[in-house]
Every structure is written in C-alpha cells, then in structure tokens.
N, C-alpha and C positions, 0 to 999 in steps of 0.2 A: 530317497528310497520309496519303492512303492507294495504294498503289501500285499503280498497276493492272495487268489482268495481260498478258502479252505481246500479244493479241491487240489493247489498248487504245494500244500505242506508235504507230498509226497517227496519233491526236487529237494528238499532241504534235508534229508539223510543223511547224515554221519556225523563224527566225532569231532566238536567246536571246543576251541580253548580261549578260556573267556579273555581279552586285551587290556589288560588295565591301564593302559596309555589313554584308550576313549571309554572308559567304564566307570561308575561311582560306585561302590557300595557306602551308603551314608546312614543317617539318625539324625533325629530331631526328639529333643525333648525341651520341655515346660521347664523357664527358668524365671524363678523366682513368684511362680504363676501369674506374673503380666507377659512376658515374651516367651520365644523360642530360640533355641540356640543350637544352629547346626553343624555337624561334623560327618567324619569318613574318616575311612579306613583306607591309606595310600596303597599299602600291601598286599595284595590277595593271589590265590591263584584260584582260577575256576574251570571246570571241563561238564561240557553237554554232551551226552549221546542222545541224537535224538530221531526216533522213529517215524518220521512224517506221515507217512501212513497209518501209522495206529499210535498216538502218544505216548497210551499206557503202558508200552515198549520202553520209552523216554527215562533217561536219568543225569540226575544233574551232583556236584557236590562243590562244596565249595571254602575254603580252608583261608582264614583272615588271619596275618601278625597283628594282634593286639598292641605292640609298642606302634605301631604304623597310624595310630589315630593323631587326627588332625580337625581342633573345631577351631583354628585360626589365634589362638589363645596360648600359647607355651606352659603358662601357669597352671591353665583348666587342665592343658592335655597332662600337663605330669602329674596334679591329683587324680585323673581318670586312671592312670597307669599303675596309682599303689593300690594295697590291699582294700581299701573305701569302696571302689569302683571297680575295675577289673582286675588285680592285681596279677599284672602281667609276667614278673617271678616267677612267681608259681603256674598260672595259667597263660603260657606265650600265644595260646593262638584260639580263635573261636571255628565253630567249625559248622559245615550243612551239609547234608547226607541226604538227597530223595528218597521219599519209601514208596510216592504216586504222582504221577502227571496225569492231568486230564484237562481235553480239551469242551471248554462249556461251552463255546460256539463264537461262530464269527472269527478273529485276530485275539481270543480271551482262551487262558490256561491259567488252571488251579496246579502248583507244584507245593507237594504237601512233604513235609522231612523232619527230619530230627535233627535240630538247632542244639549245638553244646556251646554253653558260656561259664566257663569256672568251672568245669567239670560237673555239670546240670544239663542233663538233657531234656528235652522237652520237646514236641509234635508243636510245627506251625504251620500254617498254609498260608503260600505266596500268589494272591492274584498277580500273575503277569499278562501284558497286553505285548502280541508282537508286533515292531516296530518297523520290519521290513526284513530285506534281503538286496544284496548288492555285491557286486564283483569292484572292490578299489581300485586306486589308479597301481597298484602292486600286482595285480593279478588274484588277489584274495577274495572267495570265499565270505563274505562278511553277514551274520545275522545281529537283530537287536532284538532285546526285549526291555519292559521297565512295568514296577509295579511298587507296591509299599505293603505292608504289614504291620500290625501292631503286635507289640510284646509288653509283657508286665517285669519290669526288669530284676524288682524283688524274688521273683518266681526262681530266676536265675542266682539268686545269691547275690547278687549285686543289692545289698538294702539302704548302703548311706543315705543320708540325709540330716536337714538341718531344719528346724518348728521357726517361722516368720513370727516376731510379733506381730502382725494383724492378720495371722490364720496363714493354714495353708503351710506348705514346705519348698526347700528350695530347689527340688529336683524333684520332677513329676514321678510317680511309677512306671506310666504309659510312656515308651518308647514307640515313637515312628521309625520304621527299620526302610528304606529306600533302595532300589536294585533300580538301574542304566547299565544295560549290558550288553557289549557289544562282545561278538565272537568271532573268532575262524577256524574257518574248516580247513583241519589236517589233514 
C-alpha cells in the first residue's frame, strides 16, 4: 500500500467497517515487573465515517466482547474474565465512542473518545498513523490505520493485583492499548 499524501485524504470519503479478519485490537502490560505479556481482543466490531476533506467531520466507534480476550494462556484468560479483571458477567463488552478527530499533519491523526470498561467512562486519545489505501484482489475498498495508547487500568475499576516479595506488583497499572486497523468501505 502506499499512502498518499495529505492532499489525497479527500478520495477516501465514506463509511468503513473495521475487518477483523486482518485487524488487532490488543494490550500489553507489565508482568511480574521483569516482562510483558501480550493479548487481544478476537471479537470486535468497528465503523469509520470519515471526512477526507475535513477530519473533524470524522467519527469512529468501536464496541469489543470482553469474553473474546486472548493472551495465549487459557488460565490467565479466564482470570482476566472474573470480577478481578474484567468481569465479563456483568460487563460483556468494552466500548469507544469518538467525541474528535484531528488531523496533526503528514499520515498522523489524534482520535480522541470516550473509552467504557466496566461501566467507567473516561476521555482517551488515540495517536493513529495511516497505513495506506488499496483496492484487494475482492474489489474492496481497503484503508489501514495503527497506533497505541496508554491507559491506567485502576482508573477503569479494573484494580487487582498481587505485592511481589521483592517489591513491585504483578500487574502493572499502565496498560498499552494497540489498534491495526484495517477497513472497507461500504
């Protein structure tokens, strides 16, 4: 793919639904504070409207099944799934709602929203870089974007945790939140 240059965000106009067949939405966080240990979310559904011409037209949302998490661990994933961690029960899905898009220059966009996790809402902003644009061998429409964020997962109600004898806990606060996001336009 090749990304064209600002003047070209006009051609990309209309309503994309994100593909989770070639999409990640993932996390990382601090395990045991010597490693990191990464997961995703298999299940999502996502939709862009987006204004090429003037971003801040742009809106995006984006609605994850919390049982859909996968950090390669069966164990980890079904503690992550009780009331400890996400406790999926009661909270089956997390959710992202744009309130701004703006474009900072160059293939660089600030998408700024209200992130709910356990029924906790909260303002985050998403540097995404765009990734390209491409018609598949389907006849589709295709854009990408990818970016990260950080979150504080306590903020969210998410506060387990376990105190290491030699300092330190076994789940960081600080969440890296990951978006790879491929689209088509409907």
């Amino acid at each position: 793919m090749t990304a064209p240059t600002t003047t070209d965000f006009a051609t990309l106009t209309g309503t994309y639904t994100f593909d989770p067949a070639h999409s990640r939405l993932g996390f990382v966080a601090r395990h045991a504070m010597v490693t990191k240990v990464r997961g995703a979310f298999n299940e999502f559904e996502g939709t862009a409207v987006i204004d090429g011409a003037n971003p801040a037209n742009s809106s995006a949302t984006v609605t994850v099944q919390v049982a859909s998490v996968d950090t390669r661990n069966a164990q980890r994933d079904g503690h992550l799934r009780t009331n400890d961690f996400l406790d999926v029960e009661n909270y089956p899905t997390i959710t992202f709602k744009s309130t701004s898009i703006a474009h900072v220059g160059g293939n660089d966009f600030e998408v700024t929203g209200d992130l709910t996790i356990k029924d906790v809402t909260k303002p985050v902003t998403i540097p995404l870089e765009f990734q390209g644009a491409a018609v598949d061998p389907f006849g589709n429409q295709r854009i990408g974007f990818e970016g990260s964020t950080q979150i504080v997962r306590s903020e969210f109600g998410v506060t387990y945790n376990a105190a290491l004898e030699t300092g330190g806990v076994l789940v960081s606060d600080k969440i890296t939140l990951e978006f790879e996001i491929s689209a088509i336009k409907g």
